[in-house]
C-alpha positions as a printed Julia matrix, in Angstrom:
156×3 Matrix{Float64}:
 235.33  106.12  256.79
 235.34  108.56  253.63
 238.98  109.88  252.76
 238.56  113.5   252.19
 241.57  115.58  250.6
 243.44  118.31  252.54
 242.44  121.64  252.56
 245.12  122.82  250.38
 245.14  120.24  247.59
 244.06  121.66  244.05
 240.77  120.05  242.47
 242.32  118.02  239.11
 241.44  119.71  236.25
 239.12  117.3   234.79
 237.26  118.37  237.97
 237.13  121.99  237.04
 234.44  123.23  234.21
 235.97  124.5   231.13
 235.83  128.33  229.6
 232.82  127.13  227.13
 230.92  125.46  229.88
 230.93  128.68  232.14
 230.56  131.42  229.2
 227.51  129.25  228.15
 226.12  129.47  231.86
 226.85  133.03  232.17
 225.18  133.68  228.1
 222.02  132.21  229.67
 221.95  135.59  232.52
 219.58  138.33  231.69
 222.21  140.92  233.78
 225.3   142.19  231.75
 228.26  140.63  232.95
 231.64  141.49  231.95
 235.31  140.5   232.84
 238.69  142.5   232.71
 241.73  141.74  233.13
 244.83  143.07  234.72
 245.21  145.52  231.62
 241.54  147.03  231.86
 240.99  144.78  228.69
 237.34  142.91  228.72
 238.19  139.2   228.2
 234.89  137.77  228.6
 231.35  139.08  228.2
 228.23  137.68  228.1
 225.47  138.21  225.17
 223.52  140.31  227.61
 226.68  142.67  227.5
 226.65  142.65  224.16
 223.36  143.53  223.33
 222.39  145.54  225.96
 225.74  147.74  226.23
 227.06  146.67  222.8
 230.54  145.78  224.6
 232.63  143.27  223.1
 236.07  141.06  224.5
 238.89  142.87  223.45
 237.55  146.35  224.39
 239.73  148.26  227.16
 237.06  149.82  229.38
 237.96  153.79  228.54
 235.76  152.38  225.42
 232.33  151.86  227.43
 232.89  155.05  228.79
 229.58  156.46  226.03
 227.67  153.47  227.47
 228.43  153.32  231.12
 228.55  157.42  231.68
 231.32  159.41  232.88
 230.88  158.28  236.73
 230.55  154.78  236.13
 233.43  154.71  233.99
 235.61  156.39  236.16
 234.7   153.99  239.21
 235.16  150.98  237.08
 238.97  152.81  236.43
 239.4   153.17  239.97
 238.57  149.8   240.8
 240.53  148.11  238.03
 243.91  148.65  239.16
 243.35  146.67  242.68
 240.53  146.49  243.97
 240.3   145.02  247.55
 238.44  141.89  248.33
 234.61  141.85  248.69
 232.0   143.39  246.39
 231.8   146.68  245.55
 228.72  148.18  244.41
 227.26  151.66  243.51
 224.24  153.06  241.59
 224.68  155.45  238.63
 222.96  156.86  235.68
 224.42  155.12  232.51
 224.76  157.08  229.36
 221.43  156.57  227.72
 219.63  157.84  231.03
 218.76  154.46  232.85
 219.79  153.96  236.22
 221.78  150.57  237.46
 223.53  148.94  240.19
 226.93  148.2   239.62
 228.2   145.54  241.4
 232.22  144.57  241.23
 234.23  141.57  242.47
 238.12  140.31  242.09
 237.67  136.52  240.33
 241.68  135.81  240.8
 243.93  138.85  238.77
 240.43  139.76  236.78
 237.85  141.77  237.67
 233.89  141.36  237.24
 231.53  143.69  236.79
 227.74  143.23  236.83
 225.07  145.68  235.84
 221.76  145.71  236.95
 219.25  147.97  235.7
 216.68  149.45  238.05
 213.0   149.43  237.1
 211.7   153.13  236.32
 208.12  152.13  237.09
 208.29  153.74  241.03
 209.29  157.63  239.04
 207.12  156.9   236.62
 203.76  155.99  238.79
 204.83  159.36  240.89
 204.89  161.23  237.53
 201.44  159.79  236.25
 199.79  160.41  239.96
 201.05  163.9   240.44
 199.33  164.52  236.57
 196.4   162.78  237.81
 196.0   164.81  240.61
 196.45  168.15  239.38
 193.7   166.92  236.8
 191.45  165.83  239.53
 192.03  169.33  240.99
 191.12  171.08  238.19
 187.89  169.19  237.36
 186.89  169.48  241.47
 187.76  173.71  241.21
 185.21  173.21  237.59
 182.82  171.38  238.87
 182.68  173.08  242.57
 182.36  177.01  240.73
 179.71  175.47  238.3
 177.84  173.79  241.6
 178.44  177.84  242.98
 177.31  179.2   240.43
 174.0   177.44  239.7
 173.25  177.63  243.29
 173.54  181.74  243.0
 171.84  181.81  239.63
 168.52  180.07  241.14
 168.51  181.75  244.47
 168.34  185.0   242.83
């Protein structure tokens, strides 16, 4: 019969992954991830942050506010205080125009924050097959008054 610990009993450390193990699993994520603490100071972020938000550890999160937009950066304030358990999520327009999901989470006293951009290729196919259209329309109204025309020209 297999002895199991109870319930309550902590995993031993040497059980537990280390900082550099998870920030290496978290650099390999194409989503920006970041993580503040209890101060609204980012303590972790992974490369994907960094190059796609240009954020940095050690920024306080007033500083992303060009990056994020004003909305997102004032629900990310909201939320940083104490935020209740669960995720938290909400779709804004970032500064530079792109939309994203923005999903939040308590990891103990810290917060996370992920950011997912959306793909623009739904507004984008609208946009191309509304110009499309109105071109069609205008070659149809061209070629029908030529068609007209040619028919009026030879019966009379």
């Amino acid at each position: 019969m297999p002895i199991h610990p109870p319930a309550t009993a902590e995993r031993p450390s040497a059980l537990l992954p280390s900082r550099a193990a998870l920030a290496a699993l978290l650099d390999g994520a194409d989503e920006p991830l970041l993580l503040f603490d209890d101060l609204g100071q980012l303590s972790f972020c992974n490369r994907a942050a960094m190059r796609q938000l240009r954020a940095e550890p050690g920024q306080g999160a007033s500083q992303l506010q060009a990056v994020l937009g004003a909305a997102a950066a004032a629900w990310l304030d909201e939320r940083l205080p104490a935020t209740a358990p669960g995720l938290h999520e909400r779709r804004v327009t970032l500064g530079d125009g792109r939309a994203a999901l923005l999903s939040c989470w308590r990891v103990a006293r810290e917060l996370a924050l992920r950011v997912q951009f959306e793909a623009v290729r739904a507004p984008l196919a609208a946009a191309i097959g509304v110009a499309l259209g109105a071109a069609r329309g205008r070659l149809d109204a061209r070629v029908d008054g030529g068609e007209s025309r040619g028919q009026e020209l030879r019966s009379g």
